[in-house]
TORMARDREN-772818 format. One line per 10 residues: number of its first residue (from 1); their letters; for each residue x, y, z of N, C-alpha, C. Coordinates in steps of 0.1 Angstrom, whole numbers, plus 5000, padded with zeros to 4 digits. Layout:
NUM) A) X:Y:Z:X:Y:Z:X:Y:Z; ...
END
This chain:
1) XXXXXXXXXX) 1310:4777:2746:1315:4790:2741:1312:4792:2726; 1304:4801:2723:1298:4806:2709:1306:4817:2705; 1315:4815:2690:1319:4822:2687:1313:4825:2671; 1320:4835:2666:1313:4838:2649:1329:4842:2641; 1329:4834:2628:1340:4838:2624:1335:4840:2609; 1338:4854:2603:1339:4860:2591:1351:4856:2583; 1344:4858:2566:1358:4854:2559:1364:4862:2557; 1366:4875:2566:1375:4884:2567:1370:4899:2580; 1380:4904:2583:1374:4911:2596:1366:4923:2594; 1365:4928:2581:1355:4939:2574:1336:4930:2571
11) XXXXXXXXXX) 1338:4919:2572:1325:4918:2571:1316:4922:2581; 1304:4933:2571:1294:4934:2578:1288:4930:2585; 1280:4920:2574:1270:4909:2580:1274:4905:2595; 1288:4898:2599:1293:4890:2604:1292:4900:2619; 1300:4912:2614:1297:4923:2625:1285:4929:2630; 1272:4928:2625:1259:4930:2631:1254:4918:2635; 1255:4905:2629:1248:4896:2637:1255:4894:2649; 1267:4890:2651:1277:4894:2666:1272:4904:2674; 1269:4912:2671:1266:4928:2679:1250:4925:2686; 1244:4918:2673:1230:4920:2677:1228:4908:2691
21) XXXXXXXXXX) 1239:4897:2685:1238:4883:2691:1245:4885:2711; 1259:4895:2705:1263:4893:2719:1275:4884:2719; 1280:4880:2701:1288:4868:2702:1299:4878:2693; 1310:4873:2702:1324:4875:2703:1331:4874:2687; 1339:4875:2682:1346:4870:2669:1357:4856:2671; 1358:4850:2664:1366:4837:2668:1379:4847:2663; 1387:4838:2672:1405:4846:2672:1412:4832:2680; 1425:4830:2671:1438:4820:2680:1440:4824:2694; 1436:4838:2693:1441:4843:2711:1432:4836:2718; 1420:4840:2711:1407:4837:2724:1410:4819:2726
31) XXXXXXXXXX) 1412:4812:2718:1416:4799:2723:1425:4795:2731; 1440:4803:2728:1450:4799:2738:1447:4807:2753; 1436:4817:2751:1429:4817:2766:1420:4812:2771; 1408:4807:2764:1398:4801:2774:1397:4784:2765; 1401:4784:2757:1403:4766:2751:1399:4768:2740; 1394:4753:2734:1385:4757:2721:1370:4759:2722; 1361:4763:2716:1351:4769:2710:1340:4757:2713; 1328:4754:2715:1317:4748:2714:1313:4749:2699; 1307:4760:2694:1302:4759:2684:1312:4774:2679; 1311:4776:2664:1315:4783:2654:1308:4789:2641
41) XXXXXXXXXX) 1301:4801:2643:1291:4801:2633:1302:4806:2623; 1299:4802:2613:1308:4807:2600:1302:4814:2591; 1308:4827:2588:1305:4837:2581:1310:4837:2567; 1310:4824:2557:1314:4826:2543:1332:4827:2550; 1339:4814:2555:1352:4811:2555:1354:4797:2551; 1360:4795:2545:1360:4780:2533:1374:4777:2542; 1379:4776:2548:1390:4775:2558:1392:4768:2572; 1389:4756:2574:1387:4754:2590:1398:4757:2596; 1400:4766:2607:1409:4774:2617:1408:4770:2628; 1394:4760:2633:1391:4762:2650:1389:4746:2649
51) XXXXXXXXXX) 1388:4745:2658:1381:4728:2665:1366:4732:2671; 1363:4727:2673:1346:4729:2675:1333:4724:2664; 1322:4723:2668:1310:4721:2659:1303:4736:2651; 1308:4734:2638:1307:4745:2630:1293:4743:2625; 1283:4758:2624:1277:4759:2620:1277:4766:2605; 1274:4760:2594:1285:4763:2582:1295:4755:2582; 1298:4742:2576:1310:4738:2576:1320:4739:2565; 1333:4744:2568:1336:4752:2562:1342:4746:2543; 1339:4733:2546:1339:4731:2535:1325:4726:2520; 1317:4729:2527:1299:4736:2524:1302:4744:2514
61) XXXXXXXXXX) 1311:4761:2529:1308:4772:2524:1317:4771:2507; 1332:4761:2511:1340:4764:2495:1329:4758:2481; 1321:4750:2486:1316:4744:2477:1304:4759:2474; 1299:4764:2481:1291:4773:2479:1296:4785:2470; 1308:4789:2476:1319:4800:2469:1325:4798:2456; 1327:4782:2453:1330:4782:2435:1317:4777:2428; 1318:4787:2421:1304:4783:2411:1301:4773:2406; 1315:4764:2401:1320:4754:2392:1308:4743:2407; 1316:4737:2417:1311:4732:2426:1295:4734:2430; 1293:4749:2430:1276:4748:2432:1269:4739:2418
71) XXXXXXXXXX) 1275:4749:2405:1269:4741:2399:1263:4725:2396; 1277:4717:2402:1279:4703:2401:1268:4696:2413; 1271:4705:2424:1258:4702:2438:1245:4703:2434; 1238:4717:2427:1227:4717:2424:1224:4706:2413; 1231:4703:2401:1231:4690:2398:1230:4679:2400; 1235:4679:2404:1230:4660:2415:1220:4658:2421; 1213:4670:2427:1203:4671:2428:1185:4676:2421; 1192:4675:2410:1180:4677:2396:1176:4695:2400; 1179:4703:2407:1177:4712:2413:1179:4723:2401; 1169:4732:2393:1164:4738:2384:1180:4753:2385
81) XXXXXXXXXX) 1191:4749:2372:1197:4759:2373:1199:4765:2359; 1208:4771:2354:1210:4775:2336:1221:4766:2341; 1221:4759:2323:1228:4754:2315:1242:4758:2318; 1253:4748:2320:1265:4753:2323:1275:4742:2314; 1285:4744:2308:1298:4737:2307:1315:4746:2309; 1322:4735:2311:1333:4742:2311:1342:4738:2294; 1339:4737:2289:1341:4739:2272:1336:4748:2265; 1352:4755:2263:1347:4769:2252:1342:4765:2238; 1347:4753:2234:1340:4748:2221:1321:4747:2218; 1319:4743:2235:1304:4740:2236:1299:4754:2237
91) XXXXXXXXXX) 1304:4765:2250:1298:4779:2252:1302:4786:2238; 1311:4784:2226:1312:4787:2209:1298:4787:2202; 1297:4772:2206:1283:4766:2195:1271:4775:2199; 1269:4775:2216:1255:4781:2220:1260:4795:2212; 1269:4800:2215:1270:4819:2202:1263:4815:2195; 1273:4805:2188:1266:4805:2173:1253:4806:2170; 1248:4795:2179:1234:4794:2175:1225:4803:2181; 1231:4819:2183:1219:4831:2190:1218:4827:2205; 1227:4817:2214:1224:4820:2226:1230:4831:2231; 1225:4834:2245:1233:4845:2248:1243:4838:2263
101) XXXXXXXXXX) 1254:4841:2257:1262:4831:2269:1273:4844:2282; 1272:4835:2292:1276:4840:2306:1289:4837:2306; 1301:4844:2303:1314:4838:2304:1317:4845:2322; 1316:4833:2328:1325:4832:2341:1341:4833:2343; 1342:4844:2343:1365:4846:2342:1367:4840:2361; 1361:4840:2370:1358:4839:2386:1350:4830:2388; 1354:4821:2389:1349:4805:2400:1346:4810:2412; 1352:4822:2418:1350:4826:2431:1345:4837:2432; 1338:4845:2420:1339:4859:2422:1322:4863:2427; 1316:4875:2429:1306:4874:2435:1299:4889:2432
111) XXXXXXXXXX) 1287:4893:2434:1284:4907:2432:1288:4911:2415; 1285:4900:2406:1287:4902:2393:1303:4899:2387; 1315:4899:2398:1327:4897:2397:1334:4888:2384; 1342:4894:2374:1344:4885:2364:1333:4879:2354; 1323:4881:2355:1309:4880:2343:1315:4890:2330; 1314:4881:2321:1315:4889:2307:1299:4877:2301; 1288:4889:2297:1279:4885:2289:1282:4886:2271; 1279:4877:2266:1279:4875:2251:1269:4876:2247; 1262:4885:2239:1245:4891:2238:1249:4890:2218; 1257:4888:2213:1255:4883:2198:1264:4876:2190
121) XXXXXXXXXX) 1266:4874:2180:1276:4865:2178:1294:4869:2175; 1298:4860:2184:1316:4865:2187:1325:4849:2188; 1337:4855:2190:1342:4853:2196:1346:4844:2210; 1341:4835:2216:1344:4833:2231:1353:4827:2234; 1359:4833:2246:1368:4835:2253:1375:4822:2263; 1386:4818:2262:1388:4810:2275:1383:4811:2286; 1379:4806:2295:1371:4805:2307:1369:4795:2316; 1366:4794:2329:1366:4780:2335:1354:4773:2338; 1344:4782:2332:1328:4782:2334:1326:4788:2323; 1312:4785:2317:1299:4792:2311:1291:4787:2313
131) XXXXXXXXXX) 1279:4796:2312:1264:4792:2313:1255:4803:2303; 1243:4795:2301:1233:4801:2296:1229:4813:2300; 1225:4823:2294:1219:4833:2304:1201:4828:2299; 1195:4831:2317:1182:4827:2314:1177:4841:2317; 1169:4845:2307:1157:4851:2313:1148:4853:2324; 1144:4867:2332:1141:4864:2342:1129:4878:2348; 1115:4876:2347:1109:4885:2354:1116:4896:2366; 1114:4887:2373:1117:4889:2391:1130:4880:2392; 1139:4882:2405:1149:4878:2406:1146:4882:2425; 1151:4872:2431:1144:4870:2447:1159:4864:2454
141) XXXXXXXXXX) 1160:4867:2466:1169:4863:2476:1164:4861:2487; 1165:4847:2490:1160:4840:2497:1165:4834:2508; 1162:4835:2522:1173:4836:2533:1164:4819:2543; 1177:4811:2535:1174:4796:2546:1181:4793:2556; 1173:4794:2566:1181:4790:2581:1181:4774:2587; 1187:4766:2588:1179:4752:2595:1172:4742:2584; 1168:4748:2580:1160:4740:2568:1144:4748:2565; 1148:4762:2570:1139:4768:2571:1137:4779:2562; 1128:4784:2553:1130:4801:2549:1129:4815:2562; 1136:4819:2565:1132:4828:2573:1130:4844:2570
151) XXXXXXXXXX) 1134:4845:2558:1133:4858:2555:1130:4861:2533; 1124:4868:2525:1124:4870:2514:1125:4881:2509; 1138:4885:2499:1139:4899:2495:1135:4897:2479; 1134:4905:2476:1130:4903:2459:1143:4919:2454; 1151:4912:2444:1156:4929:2435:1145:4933:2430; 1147:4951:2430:1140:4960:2427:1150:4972:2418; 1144:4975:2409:1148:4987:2402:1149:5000:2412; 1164:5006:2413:1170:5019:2422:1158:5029:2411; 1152:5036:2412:1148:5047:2411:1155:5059:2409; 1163:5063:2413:1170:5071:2413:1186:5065:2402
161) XXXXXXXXXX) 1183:5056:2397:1194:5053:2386:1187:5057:2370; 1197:5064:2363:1188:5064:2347:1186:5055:2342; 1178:5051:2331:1173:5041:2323:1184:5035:2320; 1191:5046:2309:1209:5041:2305:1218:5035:2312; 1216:5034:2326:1228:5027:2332:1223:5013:2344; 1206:5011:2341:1206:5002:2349:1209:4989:2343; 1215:4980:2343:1219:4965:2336:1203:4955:2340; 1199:4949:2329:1190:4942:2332:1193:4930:2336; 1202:4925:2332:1209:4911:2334:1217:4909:2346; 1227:4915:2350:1232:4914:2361:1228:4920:2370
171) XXXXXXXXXX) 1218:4920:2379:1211:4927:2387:1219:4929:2402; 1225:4940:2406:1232:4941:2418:1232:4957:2420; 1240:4963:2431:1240:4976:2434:1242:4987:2423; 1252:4977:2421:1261:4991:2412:1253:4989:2397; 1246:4978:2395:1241:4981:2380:1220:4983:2381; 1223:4992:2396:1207:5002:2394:1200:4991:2402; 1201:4982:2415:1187:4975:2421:1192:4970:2435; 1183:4972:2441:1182:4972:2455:1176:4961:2454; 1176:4955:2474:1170:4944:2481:1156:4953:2485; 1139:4944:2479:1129:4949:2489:1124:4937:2494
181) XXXXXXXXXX) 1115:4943:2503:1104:4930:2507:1090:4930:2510; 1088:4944:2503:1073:4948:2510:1065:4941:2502; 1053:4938:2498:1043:4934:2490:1049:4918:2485; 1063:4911:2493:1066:4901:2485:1058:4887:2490; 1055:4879:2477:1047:4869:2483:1058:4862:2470; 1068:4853:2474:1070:4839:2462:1064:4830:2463; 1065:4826:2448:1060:4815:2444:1065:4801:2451; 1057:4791:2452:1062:4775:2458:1074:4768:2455; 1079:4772:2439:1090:4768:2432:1099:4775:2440; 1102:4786:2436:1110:4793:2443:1114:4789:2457
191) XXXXXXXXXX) 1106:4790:2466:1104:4785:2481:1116:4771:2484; 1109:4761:2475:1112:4750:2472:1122:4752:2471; 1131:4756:2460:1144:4755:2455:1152:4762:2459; 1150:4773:2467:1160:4779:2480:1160:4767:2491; 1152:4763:2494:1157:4750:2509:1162:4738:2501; 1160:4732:2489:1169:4726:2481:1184:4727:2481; 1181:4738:2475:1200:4743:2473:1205:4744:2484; 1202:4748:2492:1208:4748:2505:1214:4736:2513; 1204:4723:2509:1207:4713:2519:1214:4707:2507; 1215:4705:2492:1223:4704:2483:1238:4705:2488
201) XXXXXXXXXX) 1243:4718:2492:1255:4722:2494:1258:4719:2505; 1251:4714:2515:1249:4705:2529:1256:4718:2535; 1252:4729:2536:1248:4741:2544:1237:4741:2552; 1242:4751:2567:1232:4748:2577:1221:4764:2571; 1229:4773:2568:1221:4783:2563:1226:4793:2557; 1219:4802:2540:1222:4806:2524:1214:4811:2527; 1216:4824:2513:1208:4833:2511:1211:4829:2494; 1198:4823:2490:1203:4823:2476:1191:4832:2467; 1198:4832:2460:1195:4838:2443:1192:4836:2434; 1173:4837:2436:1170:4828:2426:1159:4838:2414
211) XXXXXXXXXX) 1162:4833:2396:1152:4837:2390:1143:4833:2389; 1129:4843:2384:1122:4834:2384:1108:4836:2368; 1109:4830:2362:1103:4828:2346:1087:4830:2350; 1083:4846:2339:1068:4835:2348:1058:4832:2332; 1064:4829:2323:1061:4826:2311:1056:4810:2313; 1077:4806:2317:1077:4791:2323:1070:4785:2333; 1066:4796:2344:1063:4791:2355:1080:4783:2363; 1086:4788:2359:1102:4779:2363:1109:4789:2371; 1116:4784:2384:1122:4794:2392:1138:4785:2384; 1149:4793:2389:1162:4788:2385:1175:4798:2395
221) XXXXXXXXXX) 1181:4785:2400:1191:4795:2408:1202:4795:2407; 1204:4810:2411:1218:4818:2405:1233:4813:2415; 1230:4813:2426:1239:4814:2436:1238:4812:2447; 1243:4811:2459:1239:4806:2473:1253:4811:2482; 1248:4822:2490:1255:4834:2494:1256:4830:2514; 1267:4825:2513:1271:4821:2530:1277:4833:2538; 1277:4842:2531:1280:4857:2540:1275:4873:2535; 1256:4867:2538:1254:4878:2533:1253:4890:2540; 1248:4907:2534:1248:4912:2542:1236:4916:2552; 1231:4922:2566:1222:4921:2568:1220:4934:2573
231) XXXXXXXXXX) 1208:4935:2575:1207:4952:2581:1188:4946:2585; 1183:4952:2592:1167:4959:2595:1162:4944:2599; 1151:4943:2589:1146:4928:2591:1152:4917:2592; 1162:4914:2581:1172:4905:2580:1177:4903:2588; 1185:4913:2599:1193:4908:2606:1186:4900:2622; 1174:4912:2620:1167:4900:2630:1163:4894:2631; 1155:4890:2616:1155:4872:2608:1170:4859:2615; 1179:4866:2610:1188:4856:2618:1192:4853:2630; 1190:4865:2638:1189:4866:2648:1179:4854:2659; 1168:4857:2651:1156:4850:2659:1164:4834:2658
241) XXXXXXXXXX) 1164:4830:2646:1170:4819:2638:1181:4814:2647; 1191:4822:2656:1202:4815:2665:1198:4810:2677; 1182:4823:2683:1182:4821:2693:1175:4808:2697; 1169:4799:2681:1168:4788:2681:1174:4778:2688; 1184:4778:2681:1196:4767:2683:1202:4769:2697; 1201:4784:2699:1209:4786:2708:1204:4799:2723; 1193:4793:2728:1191:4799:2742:1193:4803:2746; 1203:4801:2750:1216:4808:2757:1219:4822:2753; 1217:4828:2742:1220:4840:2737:1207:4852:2746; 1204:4844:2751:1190:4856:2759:1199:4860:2773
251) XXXXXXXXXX) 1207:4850:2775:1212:4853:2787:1224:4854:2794; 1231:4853:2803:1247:4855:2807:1253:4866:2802; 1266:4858:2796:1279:4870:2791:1272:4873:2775; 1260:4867:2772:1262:4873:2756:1249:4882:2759; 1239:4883:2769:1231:4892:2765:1238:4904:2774; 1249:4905:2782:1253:4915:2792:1266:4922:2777; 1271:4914:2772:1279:4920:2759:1271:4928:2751; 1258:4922:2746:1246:4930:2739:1242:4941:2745; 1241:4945:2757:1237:4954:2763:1246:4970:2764; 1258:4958:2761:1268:4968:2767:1271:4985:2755
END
């Protein structure tokens, strides 16, 4: 019995790959009626709730959700990220000396959440993180399934946002850039260091975030996103991606639920 559990019941993602898949939501009810669960795809929940073989284990995903923790994972792994400490005395010195520093207020925060950038010389702030801000042509989200890439979005500049309000640094909805994928071809680095980070964080499958330099030739990554959202291609990128693992989804009660 294949269930899907979200790290909350508003998620999207979680609700179209279910829909597309045919697979139910995990719930205490549905256990105290038919038992526990076979497998449990986990949708970005840092919480183990069920018994079963989790796909995403749920303590992957916490390590994927604090920054502090990715940081330290992609580290151990030599795995190309910006410069991080948790000393304000050290994220002080980089001011001083003209860097431009990333004050992290949110270990957990996401979609730019808690980011205060320092672009000249100040003041900085208590914090539980900082990092460098790197430079970055292109900036790409990269969707690893298995140990696989299955899907590539690259940010793009919204069109319809004015010059004055798109943010160049924090690239997300609200600061003027969309997800595309037409004409995308990344580079080997990149490729590479999305299935890195991924098996880094000993996740089964991320969508991560990565920049990419092309002065340096250096890709560098931002984040690794265990519940992202999906829509069009994407969603049937993962889709294909379960029906891997899991055959079964062509047929019985999950393709007669899909139908329905």
């Amino acid at each position: 019995m294949i269930r899907i559990e979200p790290y909350n019941r508003w998620s999207g993602g979680a609700k179209a790959l279910g829909n597309r898949a045919g697979i139910l939501r995990a719930t205490p009810k549905q256990v105290a009626k038919y038992g526990d669960f076979t497998h449990i795809i986990n949708w970005g929940n840092s919480e183990r709730r069920f018994n079963g073989e989790y796909i995403n284990i749920p303590e992957a995903v916490g390590n994927a959700a604090n920054k502090l923790c990715t940081a330290k994972c992609l580290g151990a792994r030599g795995i190309s990220q910006a410069p991080y400490t948790t000393s304000r005395d050290a994220a002080q010195n980089w001011n001083d000396k003209g860097e431009v520093v990333v004050v992290r207020n949110k270990l957990n925060g996401h979609s730019g959440q808690g980011i205060v950038i320092l672009d000249s010389p100040t003041w900085v702030p208590e914090a539980p993180l900082y990092t460098k801000y790197i430079k970055k042509a292109e900036e790409y989200r990269v969707h690893v399934f298995n140990g696989e890439v299955i899907d590539i979005q690259m940010k793009r500049r919204r069109l319809d946002v004015p010059d004055e309000k798109v943010n160049w640094q924090v690239r997300n909805h609200d600061n003027g850039w969309v997800f595309t994928r037409d004409g995308i071809s990344a580079q080997d680095c990149v490729i590479h260091s999305a299935v890195e980070s991924v098996a880094a964080l000993g996740l089964d499958f991320g969508a991560v975030d990565i920049g990419y330099n092309i002065h340096r030739g250096e890709a560098v990554v931002f984040e690794v996103n265990t519940a992202p959202g999906l829509e069009g291609t994407t969603l049937e990128k993962y889709y294909e991606a379960l029906l891997k693992l899991f055959p079964q989804l062509q047929t019985g009660m999950y393709a007669k639920r899909r139908a329905a």
